[in-house]
N, C-alpha and C positions, 0 to 999 in steps of 0.2 A: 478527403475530397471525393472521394466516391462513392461515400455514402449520400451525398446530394443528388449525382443523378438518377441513385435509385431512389429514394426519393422520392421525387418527381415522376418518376415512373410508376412506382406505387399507387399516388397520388391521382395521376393520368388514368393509372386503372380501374382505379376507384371508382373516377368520376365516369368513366365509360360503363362501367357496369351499373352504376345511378341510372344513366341515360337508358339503358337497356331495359331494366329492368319498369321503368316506366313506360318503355314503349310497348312491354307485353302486357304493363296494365291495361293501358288504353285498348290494346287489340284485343285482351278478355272480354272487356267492355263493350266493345263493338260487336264480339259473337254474340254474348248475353242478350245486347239487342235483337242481334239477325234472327239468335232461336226465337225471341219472343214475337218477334214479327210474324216470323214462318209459321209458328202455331197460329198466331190468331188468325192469319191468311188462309192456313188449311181450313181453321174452324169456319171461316167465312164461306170458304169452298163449298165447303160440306153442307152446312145449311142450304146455302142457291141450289146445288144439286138437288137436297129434298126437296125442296118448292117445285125444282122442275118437274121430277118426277111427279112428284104431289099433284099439281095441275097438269100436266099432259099425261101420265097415268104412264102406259105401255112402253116400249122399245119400237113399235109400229107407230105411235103416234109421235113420237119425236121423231121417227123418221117422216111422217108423214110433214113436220116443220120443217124439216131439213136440215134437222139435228142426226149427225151420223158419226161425231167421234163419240169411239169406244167411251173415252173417261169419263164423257157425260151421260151414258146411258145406265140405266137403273139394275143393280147386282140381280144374280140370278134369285130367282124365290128363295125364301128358306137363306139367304145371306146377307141378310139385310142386317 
């Protein structure tokens, strides 16, 4: 008789680690997303940044827009 409630226990754990083990699938799933997101968002970044630069040119003429955050302004020379 008491090999049944282990068992059942066995069985319980079984099924818990099934359950687990699919819920780290899905959350792999969902990074694989997030990186592929976050790259193409950076890439998207990066590009508007060149265009800004590209048409307003300088650090003086985006300032001159009223462009004043650092991460929009164009790397020093030579770092591009």
């Amino acid at each position: 008789m008491d090999s049944a409630p282990q068992n059942l226990d066995v069985q319980e754990l079984a099924q818990q680690l099934c359950v687990k083990a699919l819920e780290l699938s899905d959350l792999d799933v969902m990074l694989e997303d997030y990186q592929r997101e976050r790259a193409q968002l950076i890439q998207e970044i990066n590009k508007l940044k060149a265009l800004l630069w590209e048409h307003a040119g300088d650090a003086q003429s985006l300032a001159r827009l009223g462009i004043t955050d650092a991460s929009l302004l164009p790397p020093p020379a030579g770092n591009l």
